[in-house]
C-alpha positions as CSV (number, residue, x, y, z in Angstrom):
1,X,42.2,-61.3,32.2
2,X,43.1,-59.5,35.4
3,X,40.0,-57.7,35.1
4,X,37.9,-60.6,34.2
5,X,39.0,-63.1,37.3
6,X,38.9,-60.1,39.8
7,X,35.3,-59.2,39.1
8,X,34.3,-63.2,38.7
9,X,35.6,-64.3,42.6
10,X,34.2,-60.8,44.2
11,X,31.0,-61.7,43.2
12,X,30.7,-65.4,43.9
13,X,29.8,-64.9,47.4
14,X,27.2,-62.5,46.9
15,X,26.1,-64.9,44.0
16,X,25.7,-67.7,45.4
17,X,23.3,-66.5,48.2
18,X,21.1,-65.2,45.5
19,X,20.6,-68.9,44.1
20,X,20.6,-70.2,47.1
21,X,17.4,-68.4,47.9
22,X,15.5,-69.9,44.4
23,X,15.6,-73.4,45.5
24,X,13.5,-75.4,48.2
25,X,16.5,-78.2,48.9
26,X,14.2,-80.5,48.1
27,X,14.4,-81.8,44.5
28,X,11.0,-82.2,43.4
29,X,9.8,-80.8,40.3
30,X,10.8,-76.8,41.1
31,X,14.2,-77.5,41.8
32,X,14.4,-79.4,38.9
33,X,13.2,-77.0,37.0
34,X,14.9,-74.0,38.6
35,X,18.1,-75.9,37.8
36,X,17.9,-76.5,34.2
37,X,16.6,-73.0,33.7
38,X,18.9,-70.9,35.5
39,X,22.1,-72.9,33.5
40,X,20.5,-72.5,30.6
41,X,19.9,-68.6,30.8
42,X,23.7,-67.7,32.2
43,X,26.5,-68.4,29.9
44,X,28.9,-68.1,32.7
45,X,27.6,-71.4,34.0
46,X,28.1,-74.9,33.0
47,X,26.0,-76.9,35.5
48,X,24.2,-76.4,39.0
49,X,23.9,-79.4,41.5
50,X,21.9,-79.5,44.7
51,X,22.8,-82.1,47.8
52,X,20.2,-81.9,50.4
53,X,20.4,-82.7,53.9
54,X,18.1,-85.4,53.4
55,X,20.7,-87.5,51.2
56,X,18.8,-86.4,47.9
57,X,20.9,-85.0,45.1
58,X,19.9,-83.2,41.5
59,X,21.6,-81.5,38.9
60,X,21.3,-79.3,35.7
61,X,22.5,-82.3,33.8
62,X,21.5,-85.5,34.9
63,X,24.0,-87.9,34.6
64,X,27.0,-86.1,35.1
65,X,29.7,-86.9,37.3
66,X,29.2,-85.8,41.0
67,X,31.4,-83.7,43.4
68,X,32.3,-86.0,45.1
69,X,36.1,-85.7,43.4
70,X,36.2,-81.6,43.8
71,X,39.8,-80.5,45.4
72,X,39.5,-77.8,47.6
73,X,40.8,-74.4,45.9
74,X,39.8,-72.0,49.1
75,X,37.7,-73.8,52.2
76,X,36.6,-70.5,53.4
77,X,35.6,-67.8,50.8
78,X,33.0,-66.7,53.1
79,X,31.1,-68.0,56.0
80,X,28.9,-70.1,53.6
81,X,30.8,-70.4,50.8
82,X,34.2,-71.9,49.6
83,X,36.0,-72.6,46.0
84,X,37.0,-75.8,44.7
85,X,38.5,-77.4,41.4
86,X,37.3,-80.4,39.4
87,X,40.1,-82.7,39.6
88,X,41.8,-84.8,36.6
89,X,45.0,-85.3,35.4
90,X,47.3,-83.1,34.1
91,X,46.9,-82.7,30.4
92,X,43.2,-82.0,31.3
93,X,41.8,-78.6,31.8
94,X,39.7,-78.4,35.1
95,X,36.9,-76.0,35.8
96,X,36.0,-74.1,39.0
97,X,33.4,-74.9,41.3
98,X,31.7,-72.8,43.9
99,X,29.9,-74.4,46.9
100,X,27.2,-72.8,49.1
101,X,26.2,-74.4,52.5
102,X,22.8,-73.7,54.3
103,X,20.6,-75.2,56.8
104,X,19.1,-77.3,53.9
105,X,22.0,-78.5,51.7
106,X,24.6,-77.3,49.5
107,X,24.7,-75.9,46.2
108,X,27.5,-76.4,43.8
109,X,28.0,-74.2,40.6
110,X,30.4,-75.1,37.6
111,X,31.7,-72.3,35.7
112,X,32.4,-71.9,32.3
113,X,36.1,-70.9,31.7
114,X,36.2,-67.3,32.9
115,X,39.4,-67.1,30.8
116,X,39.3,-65.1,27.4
117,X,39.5,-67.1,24.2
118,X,40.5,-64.1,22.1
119,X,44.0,-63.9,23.0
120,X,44.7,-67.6,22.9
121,X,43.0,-67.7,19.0
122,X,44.2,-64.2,17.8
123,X,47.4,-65.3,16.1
124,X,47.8,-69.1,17.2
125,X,46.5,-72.6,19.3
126,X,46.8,-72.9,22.8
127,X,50.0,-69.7,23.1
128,X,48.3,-68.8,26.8
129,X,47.9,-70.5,29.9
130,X,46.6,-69.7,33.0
131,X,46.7,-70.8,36.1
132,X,44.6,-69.7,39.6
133,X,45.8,-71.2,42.7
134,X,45.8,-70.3,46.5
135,X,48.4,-68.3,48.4
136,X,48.5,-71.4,51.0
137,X,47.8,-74.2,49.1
138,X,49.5,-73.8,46.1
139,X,49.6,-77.3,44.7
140,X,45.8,-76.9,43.8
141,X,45.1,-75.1,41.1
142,X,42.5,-74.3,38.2
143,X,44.5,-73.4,34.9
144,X,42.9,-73.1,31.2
145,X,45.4,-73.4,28.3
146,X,48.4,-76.1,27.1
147,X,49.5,-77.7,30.3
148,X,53.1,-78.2,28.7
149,X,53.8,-73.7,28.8
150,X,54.2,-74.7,32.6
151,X,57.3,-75.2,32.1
152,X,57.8,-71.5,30.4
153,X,58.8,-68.3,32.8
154,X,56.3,-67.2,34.6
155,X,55.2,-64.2,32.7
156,X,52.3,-62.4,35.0
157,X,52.0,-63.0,38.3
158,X,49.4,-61.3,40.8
159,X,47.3,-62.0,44.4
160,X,43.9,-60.8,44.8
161,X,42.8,-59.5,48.2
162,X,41.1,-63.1,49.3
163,X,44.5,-64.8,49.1
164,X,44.2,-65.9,45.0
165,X,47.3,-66.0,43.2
166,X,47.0,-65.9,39.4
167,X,49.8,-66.7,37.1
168,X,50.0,-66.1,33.2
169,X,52.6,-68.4,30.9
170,X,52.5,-67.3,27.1
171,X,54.7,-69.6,24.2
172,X,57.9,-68.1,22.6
173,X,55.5,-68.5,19.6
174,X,53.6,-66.1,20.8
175,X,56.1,-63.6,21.8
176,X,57.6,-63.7,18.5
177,X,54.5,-63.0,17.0
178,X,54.0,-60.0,18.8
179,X,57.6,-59.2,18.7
180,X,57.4,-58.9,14.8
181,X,53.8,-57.4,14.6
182,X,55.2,-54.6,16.9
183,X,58.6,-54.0,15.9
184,X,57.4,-52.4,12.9
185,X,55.0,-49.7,14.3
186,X,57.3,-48.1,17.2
187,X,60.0,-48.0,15.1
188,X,57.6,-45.6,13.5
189,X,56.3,-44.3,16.2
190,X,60.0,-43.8,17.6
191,X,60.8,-42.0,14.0
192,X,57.5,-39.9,14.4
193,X,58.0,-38.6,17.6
194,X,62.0,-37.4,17.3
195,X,61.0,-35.6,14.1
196,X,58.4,-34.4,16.2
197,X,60.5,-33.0,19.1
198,X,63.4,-32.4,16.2
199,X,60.8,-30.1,14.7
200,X,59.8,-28.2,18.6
201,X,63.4,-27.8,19.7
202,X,64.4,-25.6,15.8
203,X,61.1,-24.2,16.2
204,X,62.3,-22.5,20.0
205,X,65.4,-22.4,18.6
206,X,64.4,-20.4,15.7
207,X,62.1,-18.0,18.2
208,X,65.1,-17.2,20.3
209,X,67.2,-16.5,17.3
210,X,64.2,-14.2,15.7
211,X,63.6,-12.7,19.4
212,X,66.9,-12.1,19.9
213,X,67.7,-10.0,16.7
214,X,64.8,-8.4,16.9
215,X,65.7,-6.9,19.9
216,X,69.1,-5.8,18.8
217,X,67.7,-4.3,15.8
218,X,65.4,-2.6,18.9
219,X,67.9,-1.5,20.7
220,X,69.8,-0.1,17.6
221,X,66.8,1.7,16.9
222,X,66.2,3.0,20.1
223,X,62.5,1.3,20.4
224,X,62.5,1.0,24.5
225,X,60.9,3.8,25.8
226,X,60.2,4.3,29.3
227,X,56.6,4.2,31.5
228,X,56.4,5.9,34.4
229,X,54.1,4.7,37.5
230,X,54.0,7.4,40.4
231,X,55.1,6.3,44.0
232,X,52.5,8.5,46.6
233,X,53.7,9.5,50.0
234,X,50.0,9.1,51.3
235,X,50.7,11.1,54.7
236,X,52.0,14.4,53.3
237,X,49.7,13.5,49.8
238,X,52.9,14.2,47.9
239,X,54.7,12.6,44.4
240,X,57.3,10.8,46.2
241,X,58.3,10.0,42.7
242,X,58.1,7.2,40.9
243,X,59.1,3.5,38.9
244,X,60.3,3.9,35.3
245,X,59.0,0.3,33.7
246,X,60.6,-0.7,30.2
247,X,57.9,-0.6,27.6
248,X,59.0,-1.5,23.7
249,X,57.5,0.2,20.8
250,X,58.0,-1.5,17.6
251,X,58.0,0.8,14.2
252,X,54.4,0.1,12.7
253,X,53.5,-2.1,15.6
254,X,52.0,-1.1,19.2
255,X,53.5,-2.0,22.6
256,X,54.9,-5.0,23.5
257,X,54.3,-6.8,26.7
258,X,56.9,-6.7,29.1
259,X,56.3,-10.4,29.7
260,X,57.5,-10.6,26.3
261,X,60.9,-10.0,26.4
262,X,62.2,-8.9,30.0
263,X,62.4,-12.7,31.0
264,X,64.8,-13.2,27.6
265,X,66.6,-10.5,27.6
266,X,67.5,-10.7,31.3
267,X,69.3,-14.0,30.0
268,X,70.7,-12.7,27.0
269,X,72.3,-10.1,28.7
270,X,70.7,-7.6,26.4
271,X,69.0,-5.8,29.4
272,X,71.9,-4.1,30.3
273,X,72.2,-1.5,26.6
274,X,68.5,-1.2,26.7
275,X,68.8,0.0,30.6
276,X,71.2,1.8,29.8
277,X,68.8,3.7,26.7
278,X,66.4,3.9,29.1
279,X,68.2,5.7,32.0
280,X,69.3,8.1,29.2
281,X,65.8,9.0,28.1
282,X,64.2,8.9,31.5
283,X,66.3,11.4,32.9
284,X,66.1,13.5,29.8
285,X,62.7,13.2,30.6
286,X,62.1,13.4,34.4
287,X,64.8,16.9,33.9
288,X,61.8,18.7,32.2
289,X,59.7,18.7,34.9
290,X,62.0,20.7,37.0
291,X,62.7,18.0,39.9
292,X,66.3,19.1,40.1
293,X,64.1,21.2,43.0
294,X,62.6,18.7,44.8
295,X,63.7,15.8,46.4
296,X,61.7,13.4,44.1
297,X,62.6,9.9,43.2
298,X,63.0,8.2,40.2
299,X,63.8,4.2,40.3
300,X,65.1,2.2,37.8
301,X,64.7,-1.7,37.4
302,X,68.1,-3.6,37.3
303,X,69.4,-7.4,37.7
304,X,72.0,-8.9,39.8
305,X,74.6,-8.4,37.4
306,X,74.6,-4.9,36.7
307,X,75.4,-4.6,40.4
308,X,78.4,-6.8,40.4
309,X,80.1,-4.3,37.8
310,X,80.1,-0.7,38.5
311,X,81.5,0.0,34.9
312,X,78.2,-1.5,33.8
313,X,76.7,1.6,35.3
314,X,79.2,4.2,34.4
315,X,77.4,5.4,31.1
316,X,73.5,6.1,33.1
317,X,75.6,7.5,36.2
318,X,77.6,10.1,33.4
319,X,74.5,11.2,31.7
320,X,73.1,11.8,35.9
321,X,76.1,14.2,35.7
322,X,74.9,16.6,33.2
323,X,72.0,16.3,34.4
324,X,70.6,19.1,36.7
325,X,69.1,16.3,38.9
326,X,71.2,15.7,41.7
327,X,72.2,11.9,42.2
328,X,70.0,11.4,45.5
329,X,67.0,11.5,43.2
330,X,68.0,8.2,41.5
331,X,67.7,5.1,43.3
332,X,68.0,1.3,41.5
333,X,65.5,-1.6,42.4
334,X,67.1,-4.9,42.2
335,X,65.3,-8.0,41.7
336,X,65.2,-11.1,43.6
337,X,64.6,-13.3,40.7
338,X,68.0,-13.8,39.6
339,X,70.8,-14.8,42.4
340,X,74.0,-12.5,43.0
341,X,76.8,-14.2,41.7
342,X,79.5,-12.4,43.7
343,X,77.7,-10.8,46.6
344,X,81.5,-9.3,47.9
345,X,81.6,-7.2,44.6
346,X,77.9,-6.1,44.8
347,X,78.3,-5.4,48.0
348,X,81.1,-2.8,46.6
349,X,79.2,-1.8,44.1
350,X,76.2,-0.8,46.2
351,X,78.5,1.4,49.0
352,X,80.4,3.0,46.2
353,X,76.5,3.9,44.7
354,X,75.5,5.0,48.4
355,X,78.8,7.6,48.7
356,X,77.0,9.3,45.7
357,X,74.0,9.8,47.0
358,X,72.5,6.7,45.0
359,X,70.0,4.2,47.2
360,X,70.2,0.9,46.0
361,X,66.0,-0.8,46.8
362,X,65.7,-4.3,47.2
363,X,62.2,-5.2,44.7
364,X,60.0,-7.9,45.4
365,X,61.1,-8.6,48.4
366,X,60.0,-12.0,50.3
367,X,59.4,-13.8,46.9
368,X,62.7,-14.8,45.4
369,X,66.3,-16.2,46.0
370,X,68.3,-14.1,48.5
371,X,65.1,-13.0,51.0
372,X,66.3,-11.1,53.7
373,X,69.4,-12.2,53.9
374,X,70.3,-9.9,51.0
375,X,69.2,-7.0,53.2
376,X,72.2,-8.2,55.7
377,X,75.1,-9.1,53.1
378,X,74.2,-6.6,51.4
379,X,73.2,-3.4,53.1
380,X,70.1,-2.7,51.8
381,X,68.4,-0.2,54.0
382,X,65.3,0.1,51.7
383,X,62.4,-2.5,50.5
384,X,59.6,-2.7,48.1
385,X,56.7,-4.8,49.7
386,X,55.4,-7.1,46.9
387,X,52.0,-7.0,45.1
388,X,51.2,-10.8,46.3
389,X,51.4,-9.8,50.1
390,X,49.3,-6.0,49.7
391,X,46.5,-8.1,47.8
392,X,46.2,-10.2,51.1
393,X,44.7,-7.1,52.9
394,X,40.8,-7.8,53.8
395,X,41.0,-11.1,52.9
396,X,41.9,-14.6,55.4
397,X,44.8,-15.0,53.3
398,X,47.9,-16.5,55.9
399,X,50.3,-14.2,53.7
400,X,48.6,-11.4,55.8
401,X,50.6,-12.1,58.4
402,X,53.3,-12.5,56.2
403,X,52.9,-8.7,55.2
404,X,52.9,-7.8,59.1
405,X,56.0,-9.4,59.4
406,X,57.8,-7.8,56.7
407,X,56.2,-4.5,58.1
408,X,57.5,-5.0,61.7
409,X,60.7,-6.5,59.9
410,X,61.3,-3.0,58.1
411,X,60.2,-0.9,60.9
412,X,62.6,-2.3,63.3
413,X,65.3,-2.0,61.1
414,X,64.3,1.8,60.5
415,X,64.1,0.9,56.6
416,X,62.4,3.0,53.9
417,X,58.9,0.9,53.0
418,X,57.3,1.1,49.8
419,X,54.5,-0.8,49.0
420,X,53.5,-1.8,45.4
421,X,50.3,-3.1,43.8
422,X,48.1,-1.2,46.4
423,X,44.5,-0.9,44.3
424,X,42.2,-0.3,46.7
425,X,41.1,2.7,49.4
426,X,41.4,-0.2,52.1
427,X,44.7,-1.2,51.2
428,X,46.0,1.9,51.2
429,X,44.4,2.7,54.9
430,X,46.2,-0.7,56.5
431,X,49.6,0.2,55.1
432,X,49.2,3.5,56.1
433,X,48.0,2.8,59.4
434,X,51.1,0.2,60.0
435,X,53.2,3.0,58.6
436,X,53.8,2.6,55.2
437,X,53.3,5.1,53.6
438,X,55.3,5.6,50.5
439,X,52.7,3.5,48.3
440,X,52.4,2.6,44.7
441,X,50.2,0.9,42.3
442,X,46.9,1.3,40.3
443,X,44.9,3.1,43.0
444,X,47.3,6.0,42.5
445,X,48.2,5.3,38.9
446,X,48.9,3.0,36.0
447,X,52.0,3.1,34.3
448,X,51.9,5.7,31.8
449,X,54.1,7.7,28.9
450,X,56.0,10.3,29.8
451,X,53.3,12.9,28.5
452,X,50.6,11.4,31.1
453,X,52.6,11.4,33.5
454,X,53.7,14.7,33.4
455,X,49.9,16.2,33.6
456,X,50.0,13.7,36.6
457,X,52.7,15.5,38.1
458,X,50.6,18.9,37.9
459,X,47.2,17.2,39.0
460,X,49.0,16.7,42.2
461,X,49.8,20.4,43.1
462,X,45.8,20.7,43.1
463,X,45.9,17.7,45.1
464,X,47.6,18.9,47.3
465,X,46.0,22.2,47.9
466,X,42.7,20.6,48.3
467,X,44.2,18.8,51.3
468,X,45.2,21.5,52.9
469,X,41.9,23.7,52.1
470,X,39.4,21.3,53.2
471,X,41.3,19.0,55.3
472,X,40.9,16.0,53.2
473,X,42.3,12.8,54.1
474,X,44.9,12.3,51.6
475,X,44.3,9.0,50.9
476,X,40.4,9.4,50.0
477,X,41.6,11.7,47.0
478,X,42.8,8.6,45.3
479,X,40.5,5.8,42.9
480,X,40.9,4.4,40.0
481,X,38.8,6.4,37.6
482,X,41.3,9.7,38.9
483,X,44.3,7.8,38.7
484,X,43.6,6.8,34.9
């Protein structure tokens, strides 16, 4: 109904200077006719009237009653036209009536109720009223309906733009109706939609429980393996070493994605055995390619908590000791997407690692909880560069600057820089040139098993040599179709 009256009284004006224009103000024979044959035509309208300036009046229906009794609803709902009401007592309904004023005369339109019938006969007689009325002259006002639901609570109340308050009463017959049609179907709805979410919620539930034994049954059966992704040192074109990934191999299945099951697991708690597998295997691994004589790196993913406990860590550290790889080559990367619970202990932790020779690298850096301020509290002294700033490199992107910052940050501080997700030959220039060089990512190579990554390991030797043979800029030795 809203709808209905809104659309109604933003159109009168423009309306009514339509008509205005068919008519001479004359009433001779056009007029006449334009009158009966414009009412007849439009449903919306009940009658049309013309007083001229002459004195003259005509109508649509000859020997109705004038305007002469019209209350005024709105005196100014343009510059030519205004709003009135057909007055009579109270127990009978009025109409609206819309007045146009030119040079000539005036032109008065009655409207048919602009009020729906469908909701008043739907379910019983006269259950709506409906009342318009203006904001500063409410005690004139066109309603449609049984006068007596006045006295009901207001149920809808609303003012239009132009000042026009409109007001909705309905009967407690109605209401009841309604009440008892309705009940019914959202009590079934209601019933619907908890089994629904009742169904959801054991569903997840279910998922967790299946995810969650099936990675114990993983880690019984030793199905983590790691993936190794080599970490260049661009300016001497040497293996810096590299970023052991957790990859998990189901029996008769292929790889899962890490997306899979790192984000549950890290919540479960069960990342801590399978890191602990992991370590085990990729030192067993990384010990076959001889680094014990070099000064090559191997990191290993961990979460806050595994730093807050150095008995969490005693098992991987053990196996480091009987291994012929001395404890400077492995270094832990800590996340920033879970919060330190006791940053005092990890703190501990973390200089108790460093005594050994173990570097503790804060991953990710800029894009989760602690920021920078972990580098502080907790003596971090060496920082991956995240994928989501390198990508900005050659692009308008404002995280560019970002990546400067974190660039200047580290160099100030005399911190060890790597950079991860480098891809392209550009990238790796712009680090290189702001002096980051310890780089990593698919321009150099993909994550890969350990029997890839070992052939890596010896295509780098030839690398190397071509460097020094023909002078090569090492970073022009790297693309992606050499790196896979």
């Amino acid at each position: 109904m809203l709808q209905q009256y809104r659309k109604q009284v933003d159109s009168f004006d423009g309306k009514l200077e339509m008509l205005s224009k068919l008519f001479l103000f004359d009433c001779m024979a056009l007029d006449r006719h334009q009158l009966k044959h414009i009412t007849y035509n439009d449903y919306a309208l009940r009658r049309l009237s013309l007083h001229n300036l002459d004195g003259s009046r005509c109508s649509s229906f000859e020997g109705a009653s004038g305007e002469d009794t019209l209350a005024p609803l709105i005196h100014a709902l343009s510059a030519r036209s205004s709003l009135w009401v057909t007055s009579g007592s109270r127990n009978e309904q009025n109409l609206l009536v819309a007045q146009w004023k030119g040079e000539k005369g005036s032109l008065y339109v009655h409207m048919e109720p602009i009020v729906t019938e469908a909701i008043r006969h739907k379910y019983c007689e006269n259950c709506v009223l409906t009342a318009i009325s203006a904001a500063n002259n409410p005690t004139i006002s066109f309603w449609r309906g049984d006068a007596a639901l006045f006295s009901q609570p207001i149920l809808f109340n609303t003012r239009l733009d132009n000042g026009i308050s409109i007001r909705v009463y309905v009967s407690d017959e109605l209401l009841s109706i309604y009440h008892n049609k309705t009940i019914l179907p959202l009590l079934l709805l209601g019933i619907g939609l908890g089994f629904i979410v009742h169904v959801v919620l054991r569903f997840f539930e279910y998922r967790k429980m299946s995810l969650h034994a099936l990675v114990e049954q993983g880690i019984l059966q030793r199905e983590f393996i790691p993936y190794y992704q080599p970490i260049v040192d661009v300016s001497t074109n040497s293996l810096y070493g590299c970023e052991m990934l957790a990859r998990w191999k189901r029996h008769g299945q292929g790889l899962i994605s890490p997306m899979e099951f790192i984000p549950y697991v890290e919540k479960s708690g069960q990342i801590l055995p399978i890191t602990e597998q992991l370590i085990e295997k990729a030192i067993g691994d990384v010990s076959k390619l001889n680094w014990g004589n070099t000064h090559q790196v191997i990191s290993v993913n961990i979460v806050p908590d595994q730093l807050e406990q150095v008995e969490v860590l005693a098992n991987s550290l053990a196996v480091l000791d009987e291994s012929p790889l001395l404890s400077s080559q492995l270094a832990f990367e800590v996340t920033e997407r879970k919060r330190f619970t006791n940053l005092a202990m990890a703190s501990q932790v973390i200089e108790t690692l460093r005594t050994q020779g173990i570097d503790v690298k804060l991953d990710d850096a800029g894009t989760g909880y602690g920021g920078f301020s972990y580098i502080q509290q907790l003596d971090i002294r060496s920082l991956k560069i995240d994928k989501m700033f390198v990508e900005t490199i050659g692009t308008a992107d404002l995280k560019l600057s970002l990546l400067d910052s974190i660039i200047a940050f580290g160099r100030e501080a005399k911190m060890e820089m790597i950079a991860e997700g480098v891809e392209t030959e550009e990238q790796s220039i712009y680090l290189a040139k702001h002096g980051v060089t310890l780089q990593q990512g698919f321009y150099f190579g993909r994550p890969m098993p350990f029997r890839d990554f070992a052939y890596y390991c010896k295509s780098m030797v030839a690398r190397q040599s071509l460097t020094k043979r023909f002078q090569i800029p090492p970073t022009v030795l790297y693309n992606t179709n050499l790196a896979d």
